[in-house]
C-alpha angles and dihedrals in degrees: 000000000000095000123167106256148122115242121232087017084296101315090319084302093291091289095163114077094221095051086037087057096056108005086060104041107263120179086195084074131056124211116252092199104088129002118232138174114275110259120232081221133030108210135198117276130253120277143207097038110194128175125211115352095348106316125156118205098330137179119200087049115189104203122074078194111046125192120223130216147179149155134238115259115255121223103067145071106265118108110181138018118237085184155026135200124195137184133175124181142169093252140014089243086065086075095064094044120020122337102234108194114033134349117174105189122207116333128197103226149109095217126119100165139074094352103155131231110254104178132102118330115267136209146211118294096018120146124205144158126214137177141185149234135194146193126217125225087275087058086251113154128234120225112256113282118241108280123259140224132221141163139177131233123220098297095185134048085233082072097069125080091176128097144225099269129187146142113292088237089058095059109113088223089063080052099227118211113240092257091064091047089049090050107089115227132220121223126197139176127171118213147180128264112196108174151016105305108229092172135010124183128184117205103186130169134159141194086237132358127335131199106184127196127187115197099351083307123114107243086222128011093191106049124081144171084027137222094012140236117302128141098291098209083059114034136007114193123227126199126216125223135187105226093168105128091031086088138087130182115275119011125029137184122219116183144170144182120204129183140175115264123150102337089059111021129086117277142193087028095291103153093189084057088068105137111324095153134061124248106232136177143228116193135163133177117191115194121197111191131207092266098052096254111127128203121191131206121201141187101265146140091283083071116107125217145178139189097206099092134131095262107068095171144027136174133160082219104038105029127226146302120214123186108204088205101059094060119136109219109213093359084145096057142079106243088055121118121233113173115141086041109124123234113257126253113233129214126198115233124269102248075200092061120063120216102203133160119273111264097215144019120298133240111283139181099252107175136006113217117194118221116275103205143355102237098180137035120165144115094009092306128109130193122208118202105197088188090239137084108221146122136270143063137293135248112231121202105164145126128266153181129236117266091000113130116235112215117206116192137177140213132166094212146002116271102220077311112324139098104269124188100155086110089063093070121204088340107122095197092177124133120206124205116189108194125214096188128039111227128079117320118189112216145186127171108240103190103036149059141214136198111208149120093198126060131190126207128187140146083061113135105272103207091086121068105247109254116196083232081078090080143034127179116225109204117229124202141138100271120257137149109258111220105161101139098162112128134149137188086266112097093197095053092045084049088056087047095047085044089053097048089051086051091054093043088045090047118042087075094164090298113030111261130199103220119010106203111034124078095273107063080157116157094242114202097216097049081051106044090050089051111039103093090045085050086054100057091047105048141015102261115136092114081046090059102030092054091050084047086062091051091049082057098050090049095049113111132230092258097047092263109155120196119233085239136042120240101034122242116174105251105090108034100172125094118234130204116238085032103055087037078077090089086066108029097050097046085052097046094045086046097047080051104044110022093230107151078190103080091049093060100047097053098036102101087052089056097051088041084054092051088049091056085050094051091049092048083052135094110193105346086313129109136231101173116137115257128182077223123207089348118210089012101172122243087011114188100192108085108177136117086057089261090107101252087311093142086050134218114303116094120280097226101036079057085048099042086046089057094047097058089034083057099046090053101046085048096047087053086056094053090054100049082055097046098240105159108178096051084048082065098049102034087052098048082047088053113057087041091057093050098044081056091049093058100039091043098053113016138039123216083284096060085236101136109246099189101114105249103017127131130226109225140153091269102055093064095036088065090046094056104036101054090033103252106149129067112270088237086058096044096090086058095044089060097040083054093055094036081059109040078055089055092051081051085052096246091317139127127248104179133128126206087297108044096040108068085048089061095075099041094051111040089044083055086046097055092247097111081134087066090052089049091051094050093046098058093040110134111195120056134333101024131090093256094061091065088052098059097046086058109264126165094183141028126279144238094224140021096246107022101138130015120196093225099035099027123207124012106263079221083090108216094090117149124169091204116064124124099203101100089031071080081093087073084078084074098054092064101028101036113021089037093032098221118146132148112255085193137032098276096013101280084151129027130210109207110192116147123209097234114200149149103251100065120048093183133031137171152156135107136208129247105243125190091265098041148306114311102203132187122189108174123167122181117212129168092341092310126112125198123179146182124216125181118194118203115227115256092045150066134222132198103214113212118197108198109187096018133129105233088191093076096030110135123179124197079351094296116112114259117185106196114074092217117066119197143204094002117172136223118309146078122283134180122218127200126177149140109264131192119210 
């Protein structure tokens, strides 16, 4: 697991004065390693060192190759490097001798991110620490940064000794019944332990879920629903854990409990799916001792294991079942007897399967929230609001009678008053507790999760008068920093800002799903592709995205074909454009945030796969690949393929065609970036082809669509303009055709998840930022606000999913919890606040605030590569006046729409242009009189 730690207690704290003086960043000692001129000025070294997409410190590593980066001290003069200098070594005491491993020497860049290791070829297991060094534009050296630490996990299946282990009922050949697969099962094994313990590591997987214990104590108290969810037939993810100082001389107890989750358990809602696999586990401690002597314990036949256990049933859709009576007190320690507990069966490794580290961080419980209010109290059953919609599950502490079930149950709104859970499908998403003992008991599900804001309770002992204290809800998401800073003097619009970030938070649920409480959780491609920038300036996901981007290349088929969820469960077996185009449209975005060449190389070939299924589902430069269209398009008239207008009104093919040519020129960038010449040439020859067909098959001179039976919609111009699709001379009708298709809707939207994140993009390019103002704050359906006023907390499936006087849409298919049309968030940083990155990275900045009435203040800033880029504008009396803060190691051109220039003063000295252009890092205040 990539947890943030420092290995050996930080190098044993730099005890040692030698290894103080360099390891820690001394200026009293120079470095013998390479000889440089002597700087007229020592700065300060570089800070916030981070390996990989975004690690610190970790062990488990994923990468035999790791990429560095870093960013440039504040507090001194010095805007730019000229230069870097890295060095990783196998100890800190290599600094001071001869660097082992890598030493880069002085290198002539400006570069502080990505840049990969190149030195000799590392293995599984390895520790190291590195550091870095820079110059500034006047060729003055930084101090040393503090030394990090790193260390791989086991990169290859030829790393693991360990086997496959579960409980003899559960073997396919003894043909189990669903309820024994369902049924989670505990493994134990007690070792010896001969020496002083100098390093302990823990590699553990599972074909399911895992929750692992060393000496009575849990392994972690923050991870949960590990490893995680891959295509299981590929690639199954391990986690790394220092145990360490788990362990004591002589014997020692090493337990697990595994269950099914979503390797195992029904999906998709397929009821006849339920567990038809067996939860196993991997699992291998290896144990250095003082002396240097190892000893290693694995997951084998000498393993005991039993089925009999408190928790009888477990199921990401339909909860969990747990007997008090049948706890087994001390089952994780050594002194427990477990006699009646059956021998493991063992299972070699898949060669076809590979068992690699997880690439980002797991799923952990972030935050508790206590109940807010009890809503409902009546015939034994209480209902808890917590006042916000989320996932988890909760915390019971509660009494109870012997031998009464307890009922958990789960909503994510009130329907006209009542409990409602008909949205969740065919997902039970009920826990059961059966109490022994009357008294309090104190409960958390372990193997399942819930999305919810309301929780019922009943079967509690009813003499006593429900508290909210009875219940708290642990949020559970994969783990990520959460940076989104934007905020602004409208309460309505900081209340959106604060329901997409919940949606995030509810959603990226180790893959991003599109829904988190009805039978489906699935990691839909088109919700993704639409969110993932937005996503980017509001948490810290790139691991998160670029891990998902590996499973979209293992389920990609030989002909291109991409799945409409990732990974695949066989439900839906058809590709869709604007979902599939996901394999082009995320590696460019990512790359367009981060800088990473990297992300573009690794998915490359996929793009280019996923061209080649376009082009086969093609005639004449034309699609006919199936689409679910704009999906949830509101007042849809067009009413076929039996789903009630669901893939909305623009024509099926002119979608498909539009993400043809979207996909081939994102591709064909990405060529370029990667200097691949000879799919330049071909990409570039496909894509005008492509775009000459787009405009002959659906409009004539005048834009007006020609095809017989198509629609014009919103939709159908926004793709036009925003993938470039019309002729520039064109371009001016294109947008008088969607301005006006907005004024038949009376100033409305009528866009689906397609059709929605383009809005912004193209009416800003096209000067009408005051459109995008006006259908922002829009307040009656369909708009963002409507959702607001009728109490959500997240954002919606639908426009109009749920009402507070008439309760859920009768459509069916109504989550509260669906990230797709949060995609608007994009805006507020890039739009409202103006921030996009000129070059791949931020390198450069363009700087060009929305300006409207209807905000007087807004603020907020992204965290780049080189540092944090942060506007802050508010607008009082016809003056502006705004903060903008550069980070070092870029530029920004910083454009003023609206603004006098006249009267513009920067850092209080007159400035006549109104676009001010390759300013450097630093902080700057802008006043400043503004027409609006």
């Amino acid at each position: 697991m990539l947890l943030k730690r420092n290995i050996i207690s930080k190098l044993a704290a730099c005890s040692v004065m030698t290894m103080l003086a360099v390891a820690c960043g001394s200026d009293k000692t120079e470095s013998s390693s390479v000889t440089t001129q002597a700087s007229a000025v020592l700065l300060a070294a570089p800070s916030d060192l981070k390996v990989g997409e975004g690690f610190v410190n970790p062990i488990g590593y994923y990468e035999a190759q790791p990429r560095f980066s870093w960013k440039l001290a504040q507090g001194y003069d010095a805007k730019f490097q000229s230069a870097y200098q890295i060095q990783v070594a196998s100890s800190p005491v290599a600094f001071e001798t001869a660097v082992d491993l890598w030493d880069s020497e002085k290198v002539a860049s400006a570069e502080t991110a990505w840049v990969k290791y190149q030195g000799t070829a590392l293995s599984s297991r390895q520790q190291l620490v590195w550091r870095v060094r820079v110059w500034d534009e006047q060729d003055n050296a930084s101090d040393w940064s503090a030394v990090q630490t790193l260390e791989l996990g086991l990169l290859n299946n030829q790393d693991w000794q360990a086997k496959w282990i579960g409980h003899p009922n559960t073997e396919l050949a003894k043909k189990p019944s669903q309820a024994t697969l369902a049924t989670p099962q505990y493994l134990r094994k007690v070792f010896n332990v001969k020496g002083e313990v100098k390093q302990a590591r823990l590699f553990i997987s599972s074909k399911g879920l895992f929750k692992p214990f060393i000496n009575g104590a849990e392994v972690s108290t923050e991870d949960v629903m590990t490893p995680g969810w891959t295509p299981y037939a590929k690639r199954i993810e391990s986690l790394t854990y220092d145990v360490t100082k788990s362990l004591t001389q002589g014997d020692n107890a090493i337990a697990a409990s595994i269950a099914g989750g979503w390797y195992a358990g029904r999906m998709a809602g397929k009821l006849e799916q339920e567990h038809r696999l067996p939860a196993r586990l991997l699992a291998q401690l290896e144990i250095t001792y003082a002396d240097g002597a190892t000893q290693t314990v694995v997951s084998d036949g000498s393993w005991s294991a039993t089925q009999s256990g408190p928790i009888r049933f477990a199921s990401i859709y339909d909860g969990e079942r747990y007997e008090q009576a049948l706890e087994m007190p001390g089952w994780t320690e050594v002194n427990f007897e477990s006699a009646g507990w059956a021998q493991s069966v063992e299972e070699v490794l898949d060669p076809k399967v590979e068992i690699a580290p997880k690439r980002h961080a797991p799923i952990r419980i972030t935050e508790e929230i206590p109940a807010q209010d009890i809503v409902i109290q009546k015939d034994g059953v209480v209902v808890f609001d917590f006042g916000q919609n989320m996932v988890g599950v909760p915390k019971l502490n509660i009494p109870v009678l012997a031998g009464q079930e307890v009922k958990v149950r789960y909503a994510e709104a009130l329907h006209k008053g009542e409990f409602y859970t008909d949205n969740y499908r065919s997902a039970k998403s009920t826990n059961y507790y059966v109490p022994s003992e009357s008294g309090t008991i104190e409960y958390q599900p372990t193997f399942t999760y819930h999305g919810y804001r309301y929780l019922e309770l009943s079967g509690f002992d009813t003499e006593h008068t429900p508290s909210k204290v009875w219940v708290t809800a642990l949020i559970q998401h994969s783990d990520m920093k959460i940076h989104a800073s934007f905020e602004s003097s409208h309460d309505k619009l900081n209340q959106l800002t604060e329901n997409i970030i919940w949606g995030m938070r509810s959603n990226f649920y180790d893959i991003p799903l599109d829904c988190p409480q009805r039978d489906e959780r699935l990691g839909w491609t088109g919700d993704a592709q639409v969110f993932v920038t937005p996503s980017m300036y509001m948490a810290d996901v790139y691991g998160f995205w670029s891990a998902w981007l590996q499973s979209i290349r293992e389920e990609q088929g030989p002909d291109g074909k991409i799945p409409v969820y990732i990974p695949f469960v066989d439900w839906i077996n058809f590709a869709s454009s604007g979902w599939g185009d996901a394999v082009t449209i995320i590696p460019w975005e990512l790359y367009m945030v981060t800088g990473d060449e990297a992300i573009l190389a690794d998915n490359f070939e996929m793009m280019k796969g996923w061209i080649n299924y376009h082009q086969s589902k093609s005639k004449n430069y034309i699609s006919n690949m199936t689409t679910f269209g704009d999906w949830l398009q509101p007042f849809p008239s067009n009413l076929k393929d039996g789903e009630n207008g669901n893939r909305g009104n623009t024509d099926y093919s002119l979608i498909g065609t539009a993400y043809f040519a979207r996909s081939i020129e994102l591709t064909l960038k990405a060529a370029k970036v990667l200097n691949k010449t000879q799919d330049v040439a071909a990409l570039t020859e496909l894509h005008g082809k492509v775009k000459q067909a787009f405009m002959a098959e659906y409009f004539d001179q005048n834009l007006n669509l020609i095809k017989e039976g198509a629609i014009a919609t919103q939709t159908t111009y926004l793709l036009g303009l925003a993938y470039d699709l019309f002729p520039v001379e064109k371009r001016d009708v294109a947008v008088e055709k969607l301005i006006g298709l907005i004024a038949d809707a009376d100033n409305h939207l009528r866009t689906g998840f397609l059709g929605t994140p383009l809005l912004t993009q193209v009416l800003q390019d096209a000067g009408r930022s005051d459109i995008i103002y006006d259908l922002l704050f829009k307040e009656t359906y369909p708009s963002w606000f409507y959702s607001i006023n009728n109490g959500a907390t997240t954002t919606w499936e639908r426009w109009n999913s749920y009402s507070i006087d008439e309760g859920f849409n009768p459509q069916g298919m109504n989550s509260l919890n669906h990230y797709a049309y949060g995609t608007v968030s994009r805006w507020f940083y890039e739009g409202i606040l103006g921030i996009k990155p000129a070059k791949a990275g931020f390198k450069n900045i363009r700087i060009e605030p929305q300006f409207g009435d209807k905000l007087s203040q807004a603020r907020g800033g992204y965290i780049t590569p080189q540092g944090e880029v942060t506007v802050d504008w508010t607008i009082a009396t016809g003056q502006l006046t705004m903060n903008v803060t550069v980070p070092k190691n870029s530029t920004a051109d910083i454009v003023l729409p609206k603004v006098d220039g006249a009267s513009l003063m920067v850092n209080g000295s007159k400035q006549s242009a109104t676009t001010l252009t390759n300013v450097s890092a630093g902080t700057y205040q802008i006043t400043a009189s503004i027409s609006l």
